[in-house]
VMD Tcl script that draws the C-alpha trace (Angstrom):
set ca {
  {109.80 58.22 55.36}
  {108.00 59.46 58.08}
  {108.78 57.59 60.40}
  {112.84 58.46 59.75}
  {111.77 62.23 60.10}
  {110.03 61.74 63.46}
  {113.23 59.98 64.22}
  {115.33 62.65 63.61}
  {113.62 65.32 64.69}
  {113.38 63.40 68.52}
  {117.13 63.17 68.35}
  {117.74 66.48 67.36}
  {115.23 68.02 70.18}
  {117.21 65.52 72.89}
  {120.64 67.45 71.29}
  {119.43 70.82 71.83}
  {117.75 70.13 75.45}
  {121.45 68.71 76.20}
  {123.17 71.38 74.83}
  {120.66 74.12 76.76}
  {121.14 72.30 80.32}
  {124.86 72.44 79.90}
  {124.77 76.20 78.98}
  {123.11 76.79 81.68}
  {125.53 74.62 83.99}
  {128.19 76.34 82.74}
  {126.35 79.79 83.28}
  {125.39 79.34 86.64}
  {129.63 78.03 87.15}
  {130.65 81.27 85.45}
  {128.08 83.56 87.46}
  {128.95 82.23 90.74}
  {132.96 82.69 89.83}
  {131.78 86.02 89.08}
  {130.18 86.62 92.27}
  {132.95 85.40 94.15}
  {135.35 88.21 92.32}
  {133.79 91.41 92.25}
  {132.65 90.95 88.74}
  {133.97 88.82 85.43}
  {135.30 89.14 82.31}
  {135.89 86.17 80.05}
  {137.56 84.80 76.72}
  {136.32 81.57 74.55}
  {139.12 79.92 72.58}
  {137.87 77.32 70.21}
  {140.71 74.15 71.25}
  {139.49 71.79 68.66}
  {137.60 68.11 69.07}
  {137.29 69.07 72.96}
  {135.14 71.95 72.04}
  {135.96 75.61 73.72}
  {137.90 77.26 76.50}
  {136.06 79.75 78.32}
  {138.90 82.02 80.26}
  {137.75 83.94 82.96}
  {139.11 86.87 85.12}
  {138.08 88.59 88.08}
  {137.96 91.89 88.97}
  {140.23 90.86 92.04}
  {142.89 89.57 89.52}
  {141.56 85.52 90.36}
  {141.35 83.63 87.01}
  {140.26 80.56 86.24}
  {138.71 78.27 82.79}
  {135.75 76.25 82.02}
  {135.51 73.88 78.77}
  {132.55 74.07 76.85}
  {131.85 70.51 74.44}
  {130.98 72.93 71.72}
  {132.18 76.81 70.86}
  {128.28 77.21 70.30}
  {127.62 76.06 73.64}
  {130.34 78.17 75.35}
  {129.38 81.10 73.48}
  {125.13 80.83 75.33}
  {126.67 80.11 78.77}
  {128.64 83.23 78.45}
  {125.86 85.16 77.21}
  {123.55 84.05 79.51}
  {126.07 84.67 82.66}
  {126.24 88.11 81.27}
  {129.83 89.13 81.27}
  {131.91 91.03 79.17}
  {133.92 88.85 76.62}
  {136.72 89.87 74.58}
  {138.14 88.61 71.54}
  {141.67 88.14 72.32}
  {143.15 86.99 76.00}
  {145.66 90.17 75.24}
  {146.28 94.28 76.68}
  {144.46 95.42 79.10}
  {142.03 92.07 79.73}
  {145.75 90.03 79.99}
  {146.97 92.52 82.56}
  {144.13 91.87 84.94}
  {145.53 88.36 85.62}
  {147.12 87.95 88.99}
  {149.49 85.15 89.37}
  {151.02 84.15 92.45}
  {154.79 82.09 92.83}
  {152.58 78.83 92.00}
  {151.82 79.57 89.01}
  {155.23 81.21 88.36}
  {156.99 77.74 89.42}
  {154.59 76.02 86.95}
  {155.07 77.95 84.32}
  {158.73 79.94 84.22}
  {160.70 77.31 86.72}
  {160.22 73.99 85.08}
  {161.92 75.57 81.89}
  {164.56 77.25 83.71}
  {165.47 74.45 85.82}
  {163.60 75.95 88.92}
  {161.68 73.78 91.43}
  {158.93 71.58 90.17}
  {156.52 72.61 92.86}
  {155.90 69.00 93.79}
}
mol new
graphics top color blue
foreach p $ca { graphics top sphere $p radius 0.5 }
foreach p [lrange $ca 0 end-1] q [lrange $ca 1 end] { graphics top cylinder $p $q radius 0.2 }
display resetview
């Protein structure tokens, strides 16, 4: 029985060395996006078997997203980055966004029978 707990235990330790170099990949992504904007704010949205979204939003209005394998995971990197985070991607933090007519042929065209952007 010892043998299966030494086992484990290696498995588990490879797990959480994993899981702490891809926090801090994602940290360093998330710092350096800051950086580039004058400052960050950011979101996590838990989007199931794929793990979680981390939303992020300049100061300048840039946004962009990161997925995290695990909500725990995205949750470190964040911390770690030090940003704000909010709860909700709503108000005030929603407002910051800046989108450009890309996005707005992306998103509002294709349903309205605009241009596909292609």
């Amino acid at each position: 029985m010892a043998d299966t707990q030494q086992v484990d235990e290696g498995a588990g330790a490879k797990q959480d060395a994993k899981a702490e170099r891809r926090a801090a990949k994602l940290a360093k992504q998330i710092s350096s996006f800051a950086q580039a904007h004058g400052g960050a704010e950011g979101q996590i949205a838990y989007i199931g078997q794929k793990g979680a979204r981390i939303v992020l939003v300049g100061e300048d209005g840039g946004w962009g997203d990161l997925v995290a394998p695990t909500f725990a995971i995205a949750e470190h990197a964040v911390k770690k980055s030090g940003i704000t985070t909010h709860d909700d991607f709503d108000g005030e933090f929603a407002n910051k966004v800046k989108t450009g007519p890309y996005e707005w042929t992306r998103m509002a065209g294709i349903q309205l029978g605009g241009p596909s952007n292609t």
